[in-house]
mmCIF file of the C-alpha atoms, coordinates in Angstrom:
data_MODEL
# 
_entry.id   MODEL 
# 
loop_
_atom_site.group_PDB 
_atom_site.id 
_atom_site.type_symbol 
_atom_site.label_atom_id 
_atom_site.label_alt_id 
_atom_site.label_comp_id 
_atom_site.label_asym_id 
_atom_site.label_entity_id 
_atom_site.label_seq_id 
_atom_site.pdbx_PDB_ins_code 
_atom_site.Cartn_x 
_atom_site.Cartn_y 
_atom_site.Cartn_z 
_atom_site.occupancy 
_atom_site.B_iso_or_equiv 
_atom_site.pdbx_formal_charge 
_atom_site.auth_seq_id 
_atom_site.auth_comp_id 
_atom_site.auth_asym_id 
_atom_site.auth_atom_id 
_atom_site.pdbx_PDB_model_num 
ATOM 1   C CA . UNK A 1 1   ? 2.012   12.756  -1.074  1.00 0.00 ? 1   UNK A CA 1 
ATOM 2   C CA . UNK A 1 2   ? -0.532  14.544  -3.439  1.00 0.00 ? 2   UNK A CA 1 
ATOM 3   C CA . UNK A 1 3   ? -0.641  13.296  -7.143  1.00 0.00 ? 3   UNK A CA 1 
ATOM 4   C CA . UNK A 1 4   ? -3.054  12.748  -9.640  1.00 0.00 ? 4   UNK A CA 1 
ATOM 5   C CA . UNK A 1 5   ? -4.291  9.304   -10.477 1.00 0.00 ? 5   UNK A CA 1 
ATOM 6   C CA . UNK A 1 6   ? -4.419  9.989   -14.031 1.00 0.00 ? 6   UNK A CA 1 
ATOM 7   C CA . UNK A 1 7   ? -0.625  10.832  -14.088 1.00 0.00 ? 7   UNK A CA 1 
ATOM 8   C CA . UNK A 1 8   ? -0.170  7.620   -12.661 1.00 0.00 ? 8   UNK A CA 1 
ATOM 9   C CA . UNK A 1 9   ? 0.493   4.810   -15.529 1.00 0.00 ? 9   UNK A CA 1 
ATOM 10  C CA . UNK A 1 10  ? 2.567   2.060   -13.135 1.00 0.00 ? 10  UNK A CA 1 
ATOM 11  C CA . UNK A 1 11  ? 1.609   1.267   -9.569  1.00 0.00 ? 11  UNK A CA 1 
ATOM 12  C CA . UNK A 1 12  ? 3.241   -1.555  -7.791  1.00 0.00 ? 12  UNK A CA 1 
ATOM 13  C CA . UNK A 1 13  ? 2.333   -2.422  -4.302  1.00 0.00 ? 13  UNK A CA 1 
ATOM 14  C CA . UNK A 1 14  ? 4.089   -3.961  -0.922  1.00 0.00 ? 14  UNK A CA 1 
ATOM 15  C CA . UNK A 1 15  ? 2.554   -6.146  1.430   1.00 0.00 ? 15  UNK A CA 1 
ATOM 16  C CA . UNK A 1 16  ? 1.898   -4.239  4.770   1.00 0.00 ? 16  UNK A CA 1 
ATOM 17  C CA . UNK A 1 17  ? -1.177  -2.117  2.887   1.00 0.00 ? 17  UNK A CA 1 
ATOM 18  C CA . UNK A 1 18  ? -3.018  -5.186  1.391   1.00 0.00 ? 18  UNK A CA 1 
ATOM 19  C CA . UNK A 1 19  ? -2.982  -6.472  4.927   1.00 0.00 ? 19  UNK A CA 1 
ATOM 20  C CA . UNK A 1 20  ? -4.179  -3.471  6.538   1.00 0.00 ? 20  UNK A CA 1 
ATOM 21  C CA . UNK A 1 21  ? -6.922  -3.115  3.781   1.00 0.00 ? 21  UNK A CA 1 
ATOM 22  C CA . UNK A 1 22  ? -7.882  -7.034  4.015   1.00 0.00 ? 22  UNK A CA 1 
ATOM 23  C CA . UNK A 1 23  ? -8.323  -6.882  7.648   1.00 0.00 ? 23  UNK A CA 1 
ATOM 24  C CA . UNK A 1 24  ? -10.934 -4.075  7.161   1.00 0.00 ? 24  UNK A CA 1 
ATOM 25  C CA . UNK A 1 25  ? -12.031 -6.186  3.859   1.00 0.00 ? 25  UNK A CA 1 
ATOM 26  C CA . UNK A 1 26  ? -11.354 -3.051  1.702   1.00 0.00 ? 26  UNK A CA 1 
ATOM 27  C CA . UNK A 1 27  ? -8.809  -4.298  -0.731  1.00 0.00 ? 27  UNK A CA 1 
ATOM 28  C CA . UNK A 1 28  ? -11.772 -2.742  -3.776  1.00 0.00 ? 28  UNK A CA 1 
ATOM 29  C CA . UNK A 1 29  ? -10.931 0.667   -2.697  1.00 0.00 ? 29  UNK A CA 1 
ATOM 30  C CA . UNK A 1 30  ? -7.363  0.098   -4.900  1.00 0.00 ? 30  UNK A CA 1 
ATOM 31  C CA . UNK A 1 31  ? -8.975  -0.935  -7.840  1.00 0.00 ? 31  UNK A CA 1 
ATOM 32  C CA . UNK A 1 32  ? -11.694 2.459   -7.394  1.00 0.00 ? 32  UNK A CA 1 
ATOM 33  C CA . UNK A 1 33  ? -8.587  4.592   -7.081  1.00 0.00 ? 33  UNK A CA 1 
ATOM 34  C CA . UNK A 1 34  ? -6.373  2.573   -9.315  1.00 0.00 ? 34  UNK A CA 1 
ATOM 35  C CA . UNK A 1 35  ? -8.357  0.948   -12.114 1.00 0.00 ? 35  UNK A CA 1 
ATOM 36  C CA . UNK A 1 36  ? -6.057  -1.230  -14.021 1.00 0.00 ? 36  UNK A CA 1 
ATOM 37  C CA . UNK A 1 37  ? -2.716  -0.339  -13.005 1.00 0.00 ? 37  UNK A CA 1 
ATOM 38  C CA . UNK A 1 38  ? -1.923  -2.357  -10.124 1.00 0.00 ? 38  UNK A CA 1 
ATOM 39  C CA . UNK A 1 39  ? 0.881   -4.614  -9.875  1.00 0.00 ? 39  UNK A CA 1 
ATOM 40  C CA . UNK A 1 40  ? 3.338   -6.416  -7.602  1.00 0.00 ? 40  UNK A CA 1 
ATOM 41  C CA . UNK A 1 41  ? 6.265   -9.134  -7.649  1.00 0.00 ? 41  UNK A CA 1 
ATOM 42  C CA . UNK A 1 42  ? 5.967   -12.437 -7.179  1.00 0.00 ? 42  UNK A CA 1 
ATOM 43  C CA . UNK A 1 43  ? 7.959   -12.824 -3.622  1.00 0.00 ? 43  UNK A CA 1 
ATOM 44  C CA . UNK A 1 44  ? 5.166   -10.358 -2.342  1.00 0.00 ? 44  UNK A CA 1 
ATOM 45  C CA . UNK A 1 45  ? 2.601   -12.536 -2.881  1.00 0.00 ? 45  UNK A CA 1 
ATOM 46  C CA . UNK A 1 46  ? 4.571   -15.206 -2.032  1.00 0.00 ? 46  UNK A CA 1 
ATOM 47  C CA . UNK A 1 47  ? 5.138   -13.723 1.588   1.00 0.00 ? 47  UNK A CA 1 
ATOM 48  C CA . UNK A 1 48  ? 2.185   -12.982 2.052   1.00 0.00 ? 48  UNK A CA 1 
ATOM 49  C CA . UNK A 1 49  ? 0.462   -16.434 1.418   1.00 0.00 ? 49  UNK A CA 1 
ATOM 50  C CA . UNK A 1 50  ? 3.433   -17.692 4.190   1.00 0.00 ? 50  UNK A CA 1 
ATOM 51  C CA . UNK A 1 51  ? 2.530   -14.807 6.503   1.00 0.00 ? 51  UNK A CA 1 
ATOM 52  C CA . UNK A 1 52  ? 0.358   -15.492 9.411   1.00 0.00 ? 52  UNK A CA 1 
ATOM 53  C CA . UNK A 1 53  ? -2.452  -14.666 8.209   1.00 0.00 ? 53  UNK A CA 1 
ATOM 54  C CA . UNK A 1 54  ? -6.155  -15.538 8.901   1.00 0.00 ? 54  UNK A CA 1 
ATOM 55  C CA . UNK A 1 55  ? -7.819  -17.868 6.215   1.00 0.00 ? 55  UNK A CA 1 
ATOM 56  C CA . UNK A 1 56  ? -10.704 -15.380 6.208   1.00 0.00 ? 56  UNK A CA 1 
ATOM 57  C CA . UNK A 1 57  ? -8.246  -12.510 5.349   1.00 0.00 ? 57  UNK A CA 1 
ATOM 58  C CA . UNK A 1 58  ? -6.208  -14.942 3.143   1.00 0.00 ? 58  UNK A CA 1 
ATOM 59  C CA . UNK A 1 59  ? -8.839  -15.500 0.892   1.00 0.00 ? 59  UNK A CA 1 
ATOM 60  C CA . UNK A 1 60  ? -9.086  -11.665 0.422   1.00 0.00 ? 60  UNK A CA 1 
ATOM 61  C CA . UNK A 1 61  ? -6.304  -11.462 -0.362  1.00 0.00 ? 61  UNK A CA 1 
ATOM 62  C CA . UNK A 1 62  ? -5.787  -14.303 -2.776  1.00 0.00 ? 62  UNK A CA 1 
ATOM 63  C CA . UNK A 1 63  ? -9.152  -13.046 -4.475  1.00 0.00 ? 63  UNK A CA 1 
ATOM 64  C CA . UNK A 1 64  ? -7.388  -9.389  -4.472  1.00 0.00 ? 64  UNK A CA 1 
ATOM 65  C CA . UNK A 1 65  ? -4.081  -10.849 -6.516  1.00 0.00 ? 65  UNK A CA 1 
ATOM 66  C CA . UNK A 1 66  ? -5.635  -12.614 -9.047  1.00 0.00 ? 66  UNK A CA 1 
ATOM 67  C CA . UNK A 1 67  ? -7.102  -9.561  -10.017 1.00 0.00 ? 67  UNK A CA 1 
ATOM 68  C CA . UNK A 1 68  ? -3.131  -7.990  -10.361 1.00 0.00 ? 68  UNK A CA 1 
ATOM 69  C CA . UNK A 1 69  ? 0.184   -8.170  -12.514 1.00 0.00 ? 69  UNK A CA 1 
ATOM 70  C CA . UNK A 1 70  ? 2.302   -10.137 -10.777 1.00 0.00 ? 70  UNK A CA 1 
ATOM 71  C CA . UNK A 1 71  ? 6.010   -10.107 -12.149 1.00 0.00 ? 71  UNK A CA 1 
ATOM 72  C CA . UNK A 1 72  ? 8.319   -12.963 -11.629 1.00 0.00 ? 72  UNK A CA 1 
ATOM 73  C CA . UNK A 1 73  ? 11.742  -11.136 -10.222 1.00 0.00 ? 73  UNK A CA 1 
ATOM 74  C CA . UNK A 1 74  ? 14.999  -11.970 -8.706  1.00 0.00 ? 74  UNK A CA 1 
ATOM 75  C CA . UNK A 1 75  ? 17.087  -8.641  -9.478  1.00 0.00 ? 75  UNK A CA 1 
ATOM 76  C CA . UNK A 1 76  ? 17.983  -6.214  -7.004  1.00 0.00 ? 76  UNK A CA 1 
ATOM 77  C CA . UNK A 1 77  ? 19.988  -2.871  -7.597  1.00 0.00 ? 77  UNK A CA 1 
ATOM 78  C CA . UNK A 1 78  ? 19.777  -2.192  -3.678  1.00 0.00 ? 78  UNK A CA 1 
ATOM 79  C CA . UNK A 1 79  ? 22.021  -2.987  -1.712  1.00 0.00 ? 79  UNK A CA 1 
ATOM 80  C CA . UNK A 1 80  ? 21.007  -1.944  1.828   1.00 0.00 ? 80  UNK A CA 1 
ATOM 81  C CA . UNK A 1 81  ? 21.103  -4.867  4.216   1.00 0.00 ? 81  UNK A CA 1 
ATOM 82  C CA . UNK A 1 82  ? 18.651  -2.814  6.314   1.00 0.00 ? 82  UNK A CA 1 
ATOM 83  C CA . UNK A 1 83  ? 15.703  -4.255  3.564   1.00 0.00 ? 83  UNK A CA 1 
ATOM 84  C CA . UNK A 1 84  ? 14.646  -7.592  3.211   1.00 0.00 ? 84  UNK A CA 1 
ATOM 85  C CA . UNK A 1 85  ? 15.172  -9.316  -0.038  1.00 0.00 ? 85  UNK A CA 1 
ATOM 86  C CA . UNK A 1 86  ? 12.060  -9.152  -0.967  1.00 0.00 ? 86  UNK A CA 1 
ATOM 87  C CA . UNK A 1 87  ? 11.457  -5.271  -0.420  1.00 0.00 ? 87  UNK A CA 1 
ATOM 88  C CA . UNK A 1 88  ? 15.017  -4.993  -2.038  1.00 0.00 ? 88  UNK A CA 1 
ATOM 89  C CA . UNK A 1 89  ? 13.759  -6.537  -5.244  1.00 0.00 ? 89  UNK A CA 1 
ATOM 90  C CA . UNK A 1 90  ? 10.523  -4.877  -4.856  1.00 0.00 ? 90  UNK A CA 1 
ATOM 91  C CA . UNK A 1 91  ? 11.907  -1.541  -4.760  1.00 0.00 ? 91  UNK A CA 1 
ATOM 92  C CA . UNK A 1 92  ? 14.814  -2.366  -7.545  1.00 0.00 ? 92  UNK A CA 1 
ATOM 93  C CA . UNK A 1 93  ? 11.868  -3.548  -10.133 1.00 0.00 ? 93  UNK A CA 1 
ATOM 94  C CA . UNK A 1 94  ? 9.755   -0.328  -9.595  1.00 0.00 ? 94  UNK A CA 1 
ATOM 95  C CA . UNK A 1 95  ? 12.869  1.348   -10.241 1.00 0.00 ? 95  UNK A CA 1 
ATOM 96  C CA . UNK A 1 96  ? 14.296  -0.469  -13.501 1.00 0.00 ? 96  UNK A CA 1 
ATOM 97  C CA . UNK A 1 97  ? 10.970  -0.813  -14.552 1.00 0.00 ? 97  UNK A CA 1 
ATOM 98  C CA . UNK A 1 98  ? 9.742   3.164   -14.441 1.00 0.00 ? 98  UNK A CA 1 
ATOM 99  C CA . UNK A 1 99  ? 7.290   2.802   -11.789 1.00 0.00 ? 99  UNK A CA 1 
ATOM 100 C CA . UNK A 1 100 ? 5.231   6.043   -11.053 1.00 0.00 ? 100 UNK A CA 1 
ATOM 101 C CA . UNK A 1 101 ? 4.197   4.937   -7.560  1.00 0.00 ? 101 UNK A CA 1 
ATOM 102 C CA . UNK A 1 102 ? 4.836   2.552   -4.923  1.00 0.00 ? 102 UNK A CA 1 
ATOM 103 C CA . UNK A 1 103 ? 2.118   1.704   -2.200  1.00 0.00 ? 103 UNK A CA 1 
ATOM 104 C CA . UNK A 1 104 ? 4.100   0.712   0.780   1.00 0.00 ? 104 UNK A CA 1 
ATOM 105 C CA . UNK A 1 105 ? 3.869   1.670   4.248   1.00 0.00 ? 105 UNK A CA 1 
ATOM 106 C CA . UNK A 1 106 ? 7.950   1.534   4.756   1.00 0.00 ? 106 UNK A CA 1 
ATOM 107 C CA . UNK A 1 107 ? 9.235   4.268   6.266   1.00 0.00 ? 107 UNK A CA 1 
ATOM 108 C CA . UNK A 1 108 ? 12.910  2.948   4.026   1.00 0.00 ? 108 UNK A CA 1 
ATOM 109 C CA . UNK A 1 109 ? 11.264  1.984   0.791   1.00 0.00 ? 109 UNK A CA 1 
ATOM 110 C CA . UNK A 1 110 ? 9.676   5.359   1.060   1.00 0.00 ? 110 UNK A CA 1 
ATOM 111 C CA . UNK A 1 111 ? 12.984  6.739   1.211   1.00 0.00 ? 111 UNK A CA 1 
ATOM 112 C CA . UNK A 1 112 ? 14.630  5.320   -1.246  1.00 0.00 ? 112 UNK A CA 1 
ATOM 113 C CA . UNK A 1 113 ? 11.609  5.224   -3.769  1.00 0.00 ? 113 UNK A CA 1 
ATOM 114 C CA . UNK A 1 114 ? 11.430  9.051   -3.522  1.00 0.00 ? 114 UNK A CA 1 
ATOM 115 C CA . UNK A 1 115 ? 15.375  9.649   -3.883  1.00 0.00 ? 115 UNK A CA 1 
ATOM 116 C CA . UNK A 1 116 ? 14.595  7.628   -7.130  1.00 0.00 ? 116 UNK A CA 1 
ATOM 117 C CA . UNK A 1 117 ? 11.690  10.267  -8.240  1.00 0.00 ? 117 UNK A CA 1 
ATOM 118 C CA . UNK A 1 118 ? 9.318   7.037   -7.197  1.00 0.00 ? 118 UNK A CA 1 
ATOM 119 C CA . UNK A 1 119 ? 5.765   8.834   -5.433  1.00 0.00 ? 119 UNK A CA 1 
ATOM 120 C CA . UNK A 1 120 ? 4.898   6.566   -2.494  1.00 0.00 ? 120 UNK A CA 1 
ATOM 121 C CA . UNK A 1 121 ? 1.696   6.576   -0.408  1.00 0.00 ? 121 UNK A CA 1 
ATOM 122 C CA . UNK A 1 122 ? 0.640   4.165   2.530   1.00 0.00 ? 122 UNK A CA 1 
ATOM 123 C CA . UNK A 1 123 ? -2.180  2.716   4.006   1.00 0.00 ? 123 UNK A CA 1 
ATOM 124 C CA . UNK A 1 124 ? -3.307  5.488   5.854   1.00 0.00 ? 124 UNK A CA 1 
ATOM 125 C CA . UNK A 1 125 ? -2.706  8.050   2.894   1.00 0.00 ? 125 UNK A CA 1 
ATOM 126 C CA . UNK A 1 126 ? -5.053  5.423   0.324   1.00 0.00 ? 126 UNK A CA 1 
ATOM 127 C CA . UNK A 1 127 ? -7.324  5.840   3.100   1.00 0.00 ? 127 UNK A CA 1 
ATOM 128 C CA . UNK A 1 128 ? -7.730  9.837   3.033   1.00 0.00 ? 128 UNK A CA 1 
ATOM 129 C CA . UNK A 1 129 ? -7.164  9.566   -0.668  1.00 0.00 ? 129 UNK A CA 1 
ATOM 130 C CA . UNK A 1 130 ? -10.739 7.640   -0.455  1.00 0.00 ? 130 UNK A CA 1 
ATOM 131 C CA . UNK A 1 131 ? -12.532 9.948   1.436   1.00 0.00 ? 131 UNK A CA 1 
ATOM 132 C CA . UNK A 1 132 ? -11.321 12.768  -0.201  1.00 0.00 ? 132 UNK A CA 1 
ATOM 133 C CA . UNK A 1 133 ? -12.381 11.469  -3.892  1.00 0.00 ? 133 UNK A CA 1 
ATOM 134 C CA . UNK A 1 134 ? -15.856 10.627  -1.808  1.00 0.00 ? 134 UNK A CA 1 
ATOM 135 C CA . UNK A 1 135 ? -15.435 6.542   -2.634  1.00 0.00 ? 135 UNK A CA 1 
ATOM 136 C CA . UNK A 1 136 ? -16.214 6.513   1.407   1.00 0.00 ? 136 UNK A CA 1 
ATOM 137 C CA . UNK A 1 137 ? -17.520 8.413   3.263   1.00 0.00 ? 137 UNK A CA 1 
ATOM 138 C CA . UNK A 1 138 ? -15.119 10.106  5.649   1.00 0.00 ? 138 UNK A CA 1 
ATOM 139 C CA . UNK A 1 139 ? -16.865 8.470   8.671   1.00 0.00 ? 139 UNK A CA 1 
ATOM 140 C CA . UNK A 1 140 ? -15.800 5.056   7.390   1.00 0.00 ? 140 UNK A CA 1 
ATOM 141 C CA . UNK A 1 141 ? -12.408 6.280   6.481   1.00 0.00 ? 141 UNK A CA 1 
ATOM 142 C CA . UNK A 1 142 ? -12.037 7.340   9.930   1.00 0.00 ? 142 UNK A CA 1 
ATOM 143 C CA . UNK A 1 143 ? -13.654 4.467   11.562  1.00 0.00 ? 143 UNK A CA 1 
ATOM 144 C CA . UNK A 1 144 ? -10.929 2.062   9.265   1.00 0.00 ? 144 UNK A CA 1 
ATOM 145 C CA . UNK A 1 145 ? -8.487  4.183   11.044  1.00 0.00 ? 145 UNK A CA 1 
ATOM 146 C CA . UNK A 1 146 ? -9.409  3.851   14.572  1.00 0.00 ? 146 UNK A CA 1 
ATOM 147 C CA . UNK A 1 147 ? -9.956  -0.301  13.633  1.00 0.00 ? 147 UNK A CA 1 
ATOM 148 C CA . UNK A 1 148 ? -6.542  -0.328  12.471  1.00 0.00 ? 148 UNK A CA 1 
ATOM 149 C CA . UNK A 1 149 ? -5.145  1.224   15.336  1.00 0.00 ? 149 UNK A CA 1 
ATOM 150 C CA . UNK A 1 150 ? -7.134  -0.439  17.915  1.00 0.00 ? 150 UNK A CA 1 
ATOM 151 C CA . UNK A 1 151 ? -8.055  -3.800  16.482  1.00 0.00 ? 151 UNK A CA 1 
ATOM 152 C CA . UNK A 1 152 ? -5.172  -4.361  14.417  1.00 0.00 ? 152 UNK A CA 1 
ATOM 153 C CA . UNK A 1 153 ? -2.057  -2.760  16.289  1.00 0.00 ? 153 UNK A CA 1 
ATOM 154 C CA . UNK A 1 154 ? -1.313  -0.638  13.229  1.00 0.00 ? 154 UNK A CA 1 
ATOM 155 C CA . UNK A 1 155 ? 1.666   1.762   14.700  1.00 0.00 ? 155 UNK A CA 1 
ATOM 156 C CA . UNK A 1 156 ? 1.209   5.308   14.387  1.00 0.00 ? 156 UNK A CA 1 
ATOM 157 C CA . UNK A 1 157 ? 2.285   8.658   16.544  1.00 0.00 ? 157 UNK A CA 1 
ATOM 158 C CA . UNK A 1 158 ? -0.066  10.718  17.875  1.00 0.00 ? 158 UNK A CA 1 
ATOM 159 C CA . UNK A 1 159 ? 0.787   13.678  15.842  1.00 0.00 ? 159 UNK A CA 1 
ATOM 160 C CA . UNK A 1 160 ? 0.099   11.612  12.265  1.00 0.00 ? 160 UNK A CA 1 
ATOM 161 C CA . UNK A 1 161 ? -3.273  10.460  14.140  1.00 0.00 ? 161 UNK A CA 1 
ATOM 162 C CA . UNK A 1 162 ? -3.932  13.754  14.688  1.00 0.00 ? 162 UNK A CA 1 
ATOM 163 C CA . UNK A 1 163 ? -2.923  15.180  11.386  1.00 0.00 ? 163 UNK A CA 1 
ATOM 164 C CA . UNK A 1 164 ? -5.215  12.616  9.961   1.00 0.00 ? 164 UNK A CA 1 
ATOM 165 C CA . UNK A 1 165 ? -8.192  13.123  11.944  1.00 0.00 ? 165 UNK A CA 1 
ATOM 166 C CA . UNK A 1 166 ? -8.268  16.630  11.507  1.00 0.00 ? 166 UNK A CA 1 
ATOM 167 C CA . UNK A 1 167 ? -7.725  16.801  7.742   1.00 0.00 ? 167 UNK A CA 1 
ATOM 168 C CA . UNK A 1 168 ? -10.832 14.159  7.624   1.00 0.00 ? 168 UNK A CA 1 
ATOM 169 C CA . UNK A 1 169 ? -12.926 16.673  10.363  1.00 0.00 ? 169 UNK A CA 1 
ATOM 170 C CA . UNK A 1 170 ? -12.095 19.588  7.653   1.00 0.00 ? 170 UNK A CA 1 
ATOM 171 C CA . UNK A 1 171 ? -13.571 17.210  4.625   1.00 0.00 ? 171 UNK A CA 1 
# 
């Protein structure tokens, strides 16, 4: 999704892409190409202190959202049972709530964010977003790709691995 990050007032963010960028211990790069305008709910963070997840990645990530807005919710507008109820009230708050962008790597919050004029990006695309605004260098941004992939059984088709490979080999 292309946008400008000046346009972008309100960004809330799911779970699944402060993992991936904790694991490669690059949680800063949201604050370089968000400064100030990050936000999640509280049953994020919530899940993702419960989650399995390393104490050396934990502590990332703890560091990461004290350094957020996190907003206390329990309304949800969404009704699909196909989306936990923490995504539901995720995606229900950055829709009452005028939201500009949600960071989630969801193929159904994606979905439904978009329907509701919401721009969504995921891990991979804050990733390419970084090398293309030169806050990595495109070797690291494609060497966080391949340690997702490899290291950290990130899912991906070939063709999107492909797609982002060569876009980075054209930077």
């Amino acid at each position: 999704m292309r946008y400008s990050a000046k346009s972008l007032n309100k960004i809330i963010i799911d779970s699944s892409p402060i993992i991936f960028l904790s694991k490669l211990n690059a949680l800063n790069v949201l604050f370089e190409l968000f400064p100030g305008k990050l936000a999640t709910i509280k049953k994020v963070s919530i899940e993702l202190e419960r989650g399995f997840i390393p104490a050396d990645e934990l502590l990332i990530i703890n560091n990461f959202l004290k350094e957020i807005d996190i907003f206390d919710t329990d309304t949800s507008i969404i009704t699909s049972s196909t989306l936990s109820r923490t995504d539901r009230e995720l995606v229900s708050f950055a829709i009452t709530n005028n939201y500009d962008l949600l960071i989630t790597d969801d193929n159904l919050l994606r979905r439904i964010s978009q329907h509701e004029n919401i721009k969504t990006i995921g891990t991979l695309g804050l990733l390419v977003q970084c090398a293309k605004k030169k806050i990595r260098p495109v070797s690291h941004i494609q060497n966080y790709i391949d340690q997702l992939v490899r290291e950290h059984k990130m899912r991906i088709s070939v063709e999107l691995y492909s797609e982002i490979t060569n876009t980075l080999n054209k930077m």
